[in-house]
C-alpha positions in Angstrom: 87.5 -51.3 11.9 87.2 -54.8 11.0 88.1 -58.1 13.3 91.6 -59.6 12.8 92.8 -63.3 13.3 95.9 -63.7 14.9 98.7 -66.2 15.7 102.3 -65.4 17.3 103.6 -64.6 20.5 103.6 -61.4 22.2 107.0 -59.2 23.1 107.0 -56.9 26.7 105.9 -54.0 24.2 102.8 -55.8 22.7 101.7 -56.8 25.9 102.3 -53.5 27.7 100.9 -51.5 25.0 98.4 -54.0 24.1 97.6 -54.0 27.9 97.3 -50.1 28.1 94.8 -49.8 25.1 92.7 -52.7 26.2 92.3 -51.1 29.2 91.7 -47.5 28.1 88.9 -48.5 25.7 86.9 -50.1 28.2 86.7 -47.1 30.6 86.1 -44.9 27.3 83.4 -47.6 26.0 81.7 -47.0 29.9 82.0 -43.1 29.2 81.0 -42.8 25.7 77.9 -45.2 26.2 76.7 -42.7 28.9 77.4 -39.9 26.6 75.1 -41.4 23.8 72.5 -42.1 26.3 72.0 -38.2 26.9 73.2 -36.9 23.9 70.3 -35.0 21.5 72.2 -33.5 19.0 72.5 -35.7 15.7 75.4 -34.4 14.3 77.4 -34.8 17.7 75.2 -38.5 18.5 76.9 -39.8 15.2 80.3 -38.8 16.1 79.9 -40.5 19.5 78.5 -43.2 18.2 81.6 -44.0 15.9 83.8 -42.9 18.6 82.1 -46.0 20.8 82.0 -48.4 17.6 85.5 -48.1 17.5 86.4 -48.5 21.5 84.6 -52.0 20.6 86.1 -52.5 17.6 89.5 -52.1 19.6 88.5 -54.4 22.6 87.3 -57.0 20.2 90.5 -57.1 18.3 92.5 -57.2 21.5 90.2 -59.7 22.9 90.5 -62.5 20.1 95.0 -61.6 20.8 94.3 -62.5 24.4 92.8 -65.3 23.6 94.7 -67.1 21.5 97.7 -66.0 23.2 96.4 -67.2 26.7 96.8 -64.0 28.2 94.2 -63.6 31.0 92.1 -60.8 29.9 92.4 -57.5 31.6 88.9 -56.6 33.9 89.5 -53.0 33.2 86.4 -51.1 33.1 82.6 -52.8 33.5 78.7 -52.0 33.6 79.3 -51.6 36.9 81.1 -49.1 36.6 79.0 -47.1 34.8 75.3 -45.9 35.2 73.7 -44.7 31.9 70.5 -43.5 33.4 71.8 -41.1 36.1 71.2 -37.5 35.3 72.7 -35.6 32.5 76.1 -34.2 33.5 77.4 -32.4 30.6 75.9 -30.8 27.9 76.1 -32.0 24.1 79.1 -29.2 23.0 81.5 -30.6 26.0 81.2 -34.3 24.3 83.1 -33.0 21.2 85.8 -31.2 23.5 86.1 -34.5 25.3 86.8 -36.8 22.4 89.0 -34.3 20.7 91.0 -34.4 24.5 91.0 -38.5 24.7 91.6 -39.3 21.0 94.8 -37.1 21.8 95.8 -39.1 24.5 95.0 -42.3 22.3 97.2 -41.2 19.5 100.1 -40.6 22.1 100.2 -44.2 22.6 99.5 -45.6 19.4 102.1 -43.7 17.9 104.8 -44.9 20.4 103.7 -48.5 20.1 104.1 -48.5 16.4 108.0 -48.4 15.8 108.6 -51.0 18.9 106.0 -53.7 17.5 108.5 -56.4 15.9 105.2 -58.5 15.1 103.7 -57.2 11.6 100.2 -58.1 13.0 100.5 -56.8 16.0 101.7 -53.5 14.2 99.1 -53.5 11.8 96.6 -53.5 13.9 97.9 -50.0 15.9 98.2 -48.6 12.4 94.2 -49.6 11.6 93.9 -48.1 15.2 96.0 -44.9 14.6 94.5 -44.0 11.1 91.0 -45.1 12.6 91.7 -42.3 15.9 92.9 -39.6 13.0 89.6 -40.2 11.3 87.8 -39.6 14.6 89.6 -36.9 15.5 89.4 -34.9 12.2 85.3 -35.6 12.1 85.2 -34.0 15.9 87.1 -30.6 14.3 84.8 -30.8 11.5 81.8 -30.6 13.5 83.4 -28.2 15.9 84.0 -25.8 13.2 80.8 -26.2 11.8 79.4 -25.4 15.2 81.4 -22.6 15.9 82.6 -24.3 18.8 86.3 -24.3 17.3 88.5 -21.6 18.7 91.9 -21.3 16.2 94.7 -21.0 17.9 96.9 -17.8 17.6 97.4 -16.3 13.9 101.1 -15.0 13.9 102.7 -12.8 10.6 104.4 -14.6 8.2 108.2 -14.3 7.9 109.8 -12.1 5.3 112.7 -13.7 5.1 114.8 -16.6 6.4 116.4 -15.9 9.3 119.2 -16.9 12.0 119.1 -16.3 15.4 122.6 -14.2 16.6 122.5 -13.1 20.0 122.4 -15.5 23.4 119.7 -13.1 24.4 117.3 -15.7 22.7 116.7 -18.0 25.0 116.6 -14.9 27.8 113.5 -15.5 29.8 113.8 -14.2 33.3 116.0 -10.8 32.4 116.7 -8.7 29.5 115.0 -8.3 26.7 112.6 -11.1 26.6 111.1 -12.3 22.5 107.9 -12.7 21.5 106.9 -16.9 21.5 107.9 -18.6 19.0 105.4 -20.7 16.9 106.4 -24.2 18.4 106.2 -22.3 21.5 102.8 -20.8 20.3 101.4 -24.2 19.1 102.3 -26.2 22.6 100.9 -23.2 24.9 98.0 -23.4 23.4 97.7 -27.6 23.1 98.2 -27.6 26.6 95.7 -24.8 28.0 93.6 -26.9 25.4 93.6 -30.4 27.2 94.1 -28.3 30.5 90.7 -26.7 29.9 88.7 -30.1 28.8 90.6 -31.4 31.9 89.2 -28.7 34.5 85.6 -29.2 33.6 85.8 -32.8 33.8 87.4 -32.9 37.1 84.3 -30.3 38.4 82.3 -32.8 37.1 83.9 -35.6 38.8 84.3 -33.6 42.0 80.6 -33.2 42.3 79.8 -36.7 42.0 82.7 -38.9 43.5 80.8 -40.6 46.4 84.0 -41.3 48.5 85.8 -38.6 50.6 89.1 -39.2 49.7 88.5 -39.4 46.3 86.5 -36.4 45.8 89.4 -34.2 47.6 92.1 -35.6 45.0 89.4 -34.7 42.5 89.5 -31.0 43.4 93.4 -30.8 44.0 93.6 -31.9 40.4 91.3 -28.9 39.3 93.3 -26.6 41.2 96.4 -28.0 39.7 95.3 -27.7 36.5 93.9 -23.8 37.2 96.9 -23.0 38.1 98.7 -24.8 35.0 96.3 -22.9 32.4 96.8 -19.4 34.1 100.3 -20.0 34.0 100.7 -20.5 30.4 97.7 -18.2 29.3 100.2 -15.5 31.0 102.8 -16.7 27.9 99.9 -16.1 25.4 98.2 -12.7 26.5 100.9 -11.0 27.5 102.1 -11.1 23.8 98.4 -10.3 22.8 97.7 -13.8 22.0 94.6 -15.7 22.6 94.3 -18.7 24.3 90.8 -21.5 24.3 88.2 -20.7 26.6 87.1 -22.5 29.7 84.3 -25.0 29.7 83.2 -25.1 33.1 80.0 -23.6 32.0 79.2 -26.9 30.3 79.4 -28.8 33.2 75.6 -29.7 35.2 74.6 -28.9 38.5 74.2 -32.9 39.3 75.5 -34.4 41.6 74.2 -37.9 40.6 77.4 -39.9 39.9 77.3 -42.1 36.1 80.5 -43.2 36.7 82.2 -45.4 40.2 84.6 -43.7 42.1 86.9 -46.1 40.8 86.5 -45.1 37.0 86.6 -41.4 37.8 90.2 -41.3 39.7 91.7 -43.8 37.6 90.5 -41.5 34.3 92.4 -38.7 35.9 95.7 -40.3 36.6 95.7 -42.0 33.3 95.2 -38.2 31.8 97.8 -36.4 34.1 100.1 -39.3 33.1 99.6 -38.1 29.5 100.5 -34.6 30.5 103.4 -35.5 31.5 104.1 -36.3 27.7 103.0 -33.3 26.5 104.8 -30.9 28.7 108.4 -32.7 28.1 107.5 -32.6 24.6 106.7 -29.1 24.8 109.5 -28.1 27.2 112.0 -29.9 24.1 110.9 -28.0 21.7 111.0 -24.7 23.7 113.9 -22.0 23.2 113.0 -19.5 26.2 114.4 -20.4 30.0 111.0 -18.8 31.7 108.9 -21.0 29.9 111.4 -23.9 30.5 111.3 -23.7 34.1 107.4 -23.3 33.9 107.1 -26.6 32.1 109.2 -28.0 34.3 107.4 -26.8 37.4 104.0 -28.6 35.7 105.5 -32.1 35.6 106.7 -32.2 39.3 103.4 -31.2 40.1 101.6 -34.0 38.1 104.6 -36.4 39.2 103.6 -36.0 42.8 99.7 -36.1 41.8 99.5 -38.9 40.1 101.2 -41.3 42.4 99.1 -40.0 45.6 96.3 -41.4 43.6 98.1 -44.9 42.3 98.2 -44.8 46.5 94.2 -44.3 47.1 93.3 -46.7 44.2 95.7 -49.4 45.8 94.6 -48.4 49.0 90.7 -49.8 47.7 92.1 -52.8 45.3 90.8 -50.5 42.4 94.6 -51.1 40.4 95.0 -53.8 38.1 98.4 -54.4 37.7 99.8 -54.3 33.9 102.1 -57.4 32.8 105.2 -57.4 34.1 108.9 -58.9 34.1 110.1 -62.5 36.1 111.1 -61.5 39.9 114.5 -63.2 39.3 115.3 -62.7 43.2 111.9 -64.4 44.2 112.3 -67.6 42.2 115.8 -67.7 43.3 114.4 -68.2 47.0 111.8 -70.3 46.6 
């Protein structure tokens, strides 16, 4: 993606979102460059190293905004947060689950950002960003599926005929006769054991490594958390003879070197959980069956409650930047 002069000034949305993105390519630029340094297959090397060409591409573009705009530039994530030379952590196949997981997450934003960015600069530049993330995205299935590393999700018959749904009993979860999944249903159980599964091996990974107590302990809570979330809606998929992805713990190393600061690491996980919180809501609005309702809605008090215990540890070691924010009208007012 090619650099972009700017000249304007920015709205709360441009610099929250701008903010965000900034932000969140700098820890993925600190994460990907480790990747490529222990990466040996080509095929996946080149998609990382697109994947990083573009984090840059992103924070240079944001950069030159900041700039002229005289917005103190975010610290966000380092070299120092980062080791490139510790010991391989993952193996080459997890790098292609991972991007497919983050450029998800990426996408989530962008997409939001788009409709609320009243400056057509600004906007085009999360459109280059969007289309460049769907480009990335659709290489990492590519190579997936050339790999045989993609897993399908569920293959369902196709209707007859159009139909209308006439009995209450349709959205009967808990008692009754209870339907088969629909495929909204289908598509979001799956999604979200998907990013559930990338999500598990990562935070083994992180577990083994995190150098502070705390920190590592939060680290495992999430992984059971997130056990518990993919057995829970696997149950939705096999009990209807459906399959759901498989786990990728196996592709996790036996290291316990850490490539990445304790600070990185927990901040990475509450900016994911945050995005699950997306997904489920999404997936809960689209839902039609009370049981899987309530399950959904079981998944984001549990993240809701995660996520803040480690905003607290992360202020607790001055590791949280704090985003832009509005004018404390009651502090001026006493000064």
């Amino acid at each position: 993606m090619d650099k972009i002069n700017y000249s304007f000034g920015l709205t709360s949305t441009e610099l929250g979102k701008l903010w965000v993105t900034y932000t969140g390519n700098t820890m993925a630029k600190c994460v990907l460059g480790y990747f490529l340094s222990q990466v040996d297959d080509e095929d996946i090397k080149n998609v990382l190293e697109d994947a990083f060409n573009l984090c840059e591409s992103i924070i240079d573009n944001i950069t030159t905004i900041y700039k002229q705009e005289n917005v103190p530039i975010p610290i966000g994530f380092t070299e120092e947060d980062v080791n490139i030379d510790a010991p391989r952590l993952f193996s080459d196949r997890f790098y292609l689950h991972y991007l497919k997981y983050t450029s998800k997450a990426g996408m989530n934003i962008y997409t939001i950002a788009i409709p609320l960015m009243t400056n057509t600069d600004i906007r085009d530049l999360f459109i280059r960003i969007l289309h460049s993330t769907v480009e990335l995205v659709t290489q990492v299935n590519d190579v997936l599926m050339q790999k045989g590393f993609l897993i399908k999700p569920p293959i369902i018959p196709i209707p007859e005929k159009v139909e209308f749904v006439k009995k209450q009993g349709y959205l009967n979860g808990f008692f009754g006769n209870v339907r088969p999944p629909h495929a909204l249903e289908i598509t979001h159980l799956y999604d979200n054991i998907e990013n559930n599964v990338t999500s598990k091996a990562l935070l083994i990974a992180f577990s083994q490594v995190a150098k502070f107590e705390e920190v590592q302990k939060f680290l495992i809570r999430g992984k059971e958390i997130t056990t518990k979330h993919i057995e829970a809606a696997s149950q939705y998929l096999n009990r209807d003879n459906l399959p759901s992805p498989l786990l990728l713990d196996d592709l996790v190393s036996t290291s316990t070197f850490a490539p990445f600061s304790d600070k990185l690491m927990i901040w990475h996980k509450i900016d994911m959980f945050s995005m699950k919180v997306r997904t489920y809501a999404n997936a809960l609005s689209l839902n039609g069956r009370r049981d899987i309702g309530a399950m959904y809605t079981k998944f984001i008090m549990d993240i809701g409650i995660f996520v803040e215990d480690g905003a607290n540890i992360m202020i607790d070691h001055g590791w949280m930047e704090q985003a832009p924010q509005a004018v404390d009208r009651n502090k001026l007012m006493k000064e």
